[in-house]
N, C-alpha and C positions, 0 to 999 in steps of 0.2 A: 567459489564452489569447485572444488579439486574431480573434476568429472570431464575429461577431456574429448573435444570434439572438433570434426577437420570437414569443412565443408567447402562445395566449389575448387578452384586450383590453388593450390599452393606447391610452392617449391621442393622437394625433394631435402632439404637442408634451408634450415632459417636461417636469415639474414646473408641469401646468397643473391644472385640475380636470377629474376623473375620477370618474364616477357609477353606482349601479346601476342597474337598470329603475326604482324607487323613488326615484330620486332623491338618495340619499345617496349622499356622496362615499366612496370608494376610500381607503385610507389607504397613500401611497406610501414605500416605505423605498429610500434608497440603500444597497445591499452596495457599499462600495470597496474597491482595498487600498492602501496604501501613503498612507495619507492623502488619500485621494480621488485620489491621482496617479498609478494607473495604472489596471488594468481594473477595471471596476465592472460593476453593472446594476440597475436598477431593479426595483422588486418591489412590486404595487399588492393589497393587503390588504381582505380585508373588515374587519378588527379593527386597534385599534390594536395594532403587534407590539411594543410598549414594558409594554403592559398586563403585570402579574403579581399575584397573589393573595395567592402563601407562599414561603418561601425557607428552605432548608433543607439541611445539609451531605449529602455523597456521599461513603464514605468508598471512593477511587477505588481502593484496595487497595495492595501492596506493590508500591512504584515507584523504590526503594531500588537504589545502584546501587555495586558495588565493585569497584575496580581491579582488572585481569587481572596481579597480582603475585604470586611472581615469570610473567614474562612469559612464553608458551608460546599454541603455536597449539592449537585447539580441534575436537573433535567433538563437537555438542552432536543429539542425537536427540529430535526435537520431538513425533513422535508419543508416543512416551514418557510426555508431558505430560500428555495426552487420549488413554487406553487405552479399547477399544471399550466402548461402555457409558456411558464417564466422562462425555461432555457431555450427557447425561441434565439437562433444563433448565437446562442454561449457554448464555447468549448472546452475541454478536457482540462486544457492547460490555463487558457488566462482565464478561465469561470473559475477557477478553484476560489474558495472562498476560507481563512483562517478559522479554523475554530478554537483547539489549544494548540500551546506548544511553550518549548524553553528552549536552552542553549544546543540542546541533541536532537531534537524530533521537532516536524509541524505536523499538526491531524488538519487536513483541508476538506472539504467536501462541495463535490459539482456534479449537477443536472446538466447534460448539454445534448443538441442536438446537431452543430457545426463541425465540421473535421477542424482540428487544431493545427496549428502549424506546425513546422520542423520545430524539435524544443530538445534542448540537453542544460539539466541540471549536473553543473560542477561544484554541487558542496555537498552532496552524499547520494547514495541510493535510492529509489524510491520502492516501495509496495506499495502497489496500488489494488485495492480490495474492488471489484465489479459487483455492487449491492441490484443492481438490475440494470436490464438490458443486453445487449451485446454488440461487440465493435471490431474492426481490424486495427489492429496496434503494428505498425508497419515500423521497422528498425533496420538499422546499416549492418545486422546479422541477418535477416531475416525476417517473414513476416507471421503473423500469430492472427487466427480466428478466437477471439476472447469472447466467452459468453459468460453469461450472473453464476455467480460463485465462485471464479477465477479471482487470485495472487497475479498481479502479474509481478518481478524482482526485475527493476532495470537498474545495470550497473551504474555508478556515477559515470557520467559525460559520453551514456550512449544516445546519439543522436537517434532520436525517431516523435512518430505522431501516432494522434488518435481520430480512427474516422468512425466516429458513432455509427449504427444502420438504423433507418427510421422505425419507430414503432408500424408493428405490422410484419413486418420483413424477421421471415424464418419465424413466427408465431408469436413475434415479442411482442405485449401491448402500453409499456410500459416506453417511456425515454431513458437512455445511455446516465447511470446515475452512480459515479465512481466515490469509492475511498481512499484520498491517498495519506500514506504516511510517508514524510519526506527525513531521511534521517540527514544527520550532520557526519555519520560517517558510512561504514555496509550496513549489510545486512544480510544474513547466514543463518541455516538452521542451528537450532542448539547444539552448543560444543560436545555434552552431555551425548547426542545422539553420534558424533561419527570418531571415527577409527583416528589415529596418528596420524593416517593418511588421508583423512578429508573422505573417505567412504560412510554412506549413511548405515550404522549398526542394525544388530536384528531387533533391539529392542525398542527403535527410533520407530514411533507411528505412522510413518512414512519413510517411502525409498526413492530410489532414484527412475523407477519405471513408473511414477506416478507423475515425472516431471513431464513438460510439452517443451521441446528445443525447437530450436529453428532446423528448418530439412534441406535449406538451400538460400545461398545467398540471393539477395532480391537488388534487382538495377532498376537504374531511371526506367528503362525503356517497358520493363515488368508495371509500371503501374500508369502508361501512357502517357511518360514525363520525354521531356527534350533535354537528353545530359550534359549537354552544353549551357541550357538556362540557366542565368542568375538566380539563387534560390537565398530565402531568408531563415536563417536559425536563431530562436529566440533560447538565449544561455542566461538560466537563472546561476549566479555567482555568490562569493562574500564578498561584501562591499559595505557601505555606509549610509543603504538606501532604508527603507521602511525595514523595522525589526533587523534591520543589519543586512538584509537580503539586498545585493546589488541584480540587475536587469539590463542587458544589452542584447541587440540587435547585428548578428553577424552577416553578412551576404558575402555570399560564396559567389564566385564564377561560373560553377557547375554543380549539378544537382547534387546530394550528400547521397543518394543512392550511386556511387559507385563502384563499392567493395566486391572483386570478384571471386576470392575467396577469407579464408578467417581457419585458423584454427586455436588450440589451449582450450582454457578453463575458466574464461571469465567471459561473459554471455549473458543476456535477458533470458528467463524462462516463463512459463506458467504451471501453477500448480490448483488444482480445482480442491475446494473448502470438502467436496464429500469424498475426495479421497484421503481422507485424513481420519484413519486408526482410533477412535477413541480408547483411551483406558479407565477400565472402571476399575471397583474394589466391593470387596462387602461393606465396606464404609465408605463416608464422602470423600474421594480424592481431592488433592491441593488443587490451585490452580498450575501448578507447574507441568503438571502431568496435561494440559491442555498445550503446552507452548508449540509454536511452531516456528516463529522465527526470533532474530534477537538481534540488537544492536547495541551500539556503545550507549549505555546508561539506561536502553528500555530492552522488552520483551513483547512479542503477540502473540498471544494465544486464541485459538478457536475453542467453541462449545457451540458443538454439532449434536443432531440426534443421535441418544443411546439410552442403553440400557440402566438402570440407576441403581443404588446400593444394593445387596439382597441381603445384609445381616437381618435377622428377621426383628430386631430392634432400631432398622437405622432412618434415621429422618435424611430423604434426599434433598432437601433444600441445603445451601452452604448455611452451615454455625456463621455466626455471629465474628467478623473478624477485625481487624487494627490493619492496618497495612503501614506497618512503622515506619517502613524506608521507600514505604514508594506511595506515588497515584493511582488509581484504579478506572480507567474509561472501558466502558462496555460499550459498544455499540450492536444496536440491536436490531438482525437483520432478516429473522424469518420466525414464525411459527409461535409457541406459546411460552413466556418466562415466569415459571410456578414461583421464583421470590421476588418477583417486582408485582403480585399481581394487586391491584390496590394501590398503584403508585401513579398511574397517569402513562406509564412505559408503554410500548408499544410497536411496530415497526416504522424503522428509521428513528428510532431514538437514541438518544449515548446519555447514559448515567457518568458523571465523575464524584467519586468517594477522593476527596484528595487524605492522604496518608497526615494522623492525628486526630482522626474519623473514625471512631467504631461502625463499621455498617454491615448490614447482612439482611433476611429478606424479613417482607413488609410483615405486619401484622395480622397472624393466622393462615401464614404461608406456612408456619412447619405445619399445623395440626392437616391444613389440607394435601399436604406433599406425603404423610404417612400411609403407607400399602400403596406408594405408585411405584410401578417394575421400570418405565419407560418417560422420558422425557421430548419431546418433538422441541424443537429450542435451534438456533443457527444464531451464533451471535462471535463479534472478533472485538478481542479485547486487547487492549495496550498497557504494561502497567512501565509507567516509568520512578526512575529511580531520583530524580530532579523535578522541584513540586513544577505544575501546569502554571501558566499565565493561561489567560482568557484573551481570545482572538475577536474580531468585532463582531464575528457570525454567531459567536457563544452569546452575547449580549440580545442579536437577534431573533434568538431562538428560546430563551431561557424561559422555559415556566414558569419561575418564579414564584413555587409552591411546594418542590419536591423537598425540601430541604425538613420541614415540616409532617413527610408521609409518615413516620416513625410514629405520628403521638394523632394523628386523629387528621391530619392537614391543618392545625391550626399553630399559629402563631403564638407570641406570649402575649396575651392581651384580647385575643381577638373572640370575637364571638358566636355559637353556633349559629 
């Protein structure tokens, strides 16, 4: 994200010498990506960040992944996963649980009520979607109050954690209950919305005053740590472990909060689900016109509350569609869905239409979506362009009915 920002001390001139009050030098690391050739930023350390102590495997769990064969779309109920009680010390990080995913993207999903440990995944970016609750998401840029509705975009290999806040605290009554999409490479708004120069356009449903940065670098001593402490970082990698996902165990000498200052354009942010622009039309828009972010081989889109078609002939339910070249996962996260209604859908549910699938909404969603001005709907959808495998939590969760909603919920054979 071409959106440059200079926090805490840094040098007058990169890659010069940089000291304490004491006089010892700063130890400077460049964050790049793409081989130093595109955004980066600098990051000046009290400690060397290469230093480590012990190294030791993480067994990152079942990441195991099996073809949607034979082929048939999905209702997978995620709460399911995490029944009330159940994230009783599960955290952010090793509670995630696989649902789909292929060679570019995992979709995981965790209830947790334990702060997570120090964690930095080195095989792509994460977004992680906040379906409810709220937490402090603490990072070696800075620290972020994340509340339900919240994107959070952590670059590949920034070290940081997640400290859930219990239900009750700040009005939440609900447990800490994230979305993450883990890509295999970034993850950036759509190319479509910015300039040659990484600026977000006017026509882009979002800008950059809707983004949350960090306002100050954050140290040990800021979250009542000892910076000299042996601290554990658990680095999810590529490796040969479950679904090819390798898990190691790093320990540091000194706490990972030591960054005194940081500047560039590569950075964790937040962006909240309702500042996001809807576009309508007098007819149904694509889903394109929902996107909000995008990576190598997927896309996500939001469908937020708005305003719905106003041709005075137009059905607001989506037509009837194919999704030739891609999968289609809705995950459904607040409010009322006018074309699943008849399907079992509901909140905290994810449909997947995999691509080969005519699908579109249930039976006698158009005639009752006709003369509505207004849709209330919150839902984040993923479509990718490489079909889904089934993760062990999709198997956990599957209702093993939806596939049937089309013709009445029954089967071939079966009986009213």
């Amino acid at each position: 994200m071409a959106y440059y920002r200079n926090l805490g001390h840094v040098p007058p001139k990169r890659h010069t010498q940089h000291r304490d009050p004491d006089g010892r030098l700063y130890y400077e690391e460049l964050m790049g990506e793409e081989g130093f050739s595109a955004d980066s930023s600098l990051l000046y350390h009290r400690n060397i960040p290469s230093a480590i102590l012990d190294v030791r495997e993480w067994e990152v769990g079942d990441l195991s992944l099996t073809p949607n064969h034979p082929l048939k779309p999905l209702h997978l109920k995620l709460h399911d996963l995490f029944e009330a009680g159940s994230e009783a010390g599960v955290d952010a990080v090793r509670g995630r649980r696989l649902v789909l995913g292929n060679a570019d993207v995992r979709l995981t999903y965790v209830a947790a009520d334990a702060p997570s440990p120090w964690y930095r995944n080195a095989i792509g970016d994460e977004c992680v979607y906040v379906e409810r609750g709220n937490a402090r998401l603490e990072t070696v840029f800075g620290a972020f109050d994340v509340r339900e509705g919240h994107y959070a975009i952590i670059p590949r290999a920034t070290t940081h954690r997640w400290l859930p806040l219990a239900p009750g605290d700040d009005g939440y009554v609900e447990p800490f209950r994230a979305y993450a999409i883990e890509a295999n490479s970034h993850i950036t708004p759509p190319r479509r919305y910015l300039s040659r120069f990484g600026q977000l356009l006017e026509h882009s449903p979002f800008c950059e005053r809707d983004y949350v940065v960090p306002t100050a670098p954050l140290l040990a001593e800021d979250v009542g740590a000892d910076p000299s402490e042996p601290t554990e970082v658990y680095l999810k990698h590529r490796g040969h472990g479950s679904g090819g996902v390798g898990g190691t165990i790093h320990v540091l000498p000194h706490h990972p909060l030591d960054v005194v200052g940081w500047d560039g354009c590569l950075y964790p942010f937040l962006f909240h689900i309702d500042d996001f622009e809807p576009i309508t039309g007098r007819v149904h828009q694509p889903p394109p016109a929902h996107q909000v972010w995008e990576g190598n081989n997927f896309v996500v889109c939001n469908f937020v509350p708005r305003k719905v078609d106003y041709h005075p002939l137009a059905i607001p339910v989506p037509y009837y569609h194919s999704n030739v070249d891609s999968d289609e996962v809705m995950f459904y996260v607040a409010g009322d869905y006018e074309a699943r209604k008849g399907s079992g859908i509901g909140r905290g549910s994810i449909s997947l239409h995999p691509g080969g699938h005519a699908h579109g909404p249930q039976p006698g969603a158009m005639e009752a979506s006709l003369g509505a001005e207004r849709f209330d709907e919150t839902a984040v959808m993923v479509d990718t362009f490489r079909p889904l495998d089934l993760g062990e939590a999709a198997f956990a969760c599957d209702d093993g009915v939806y596939a049937w909603s089309w013709t009445g919920g029954r089967r071939a054979g079966e009986q009213r």
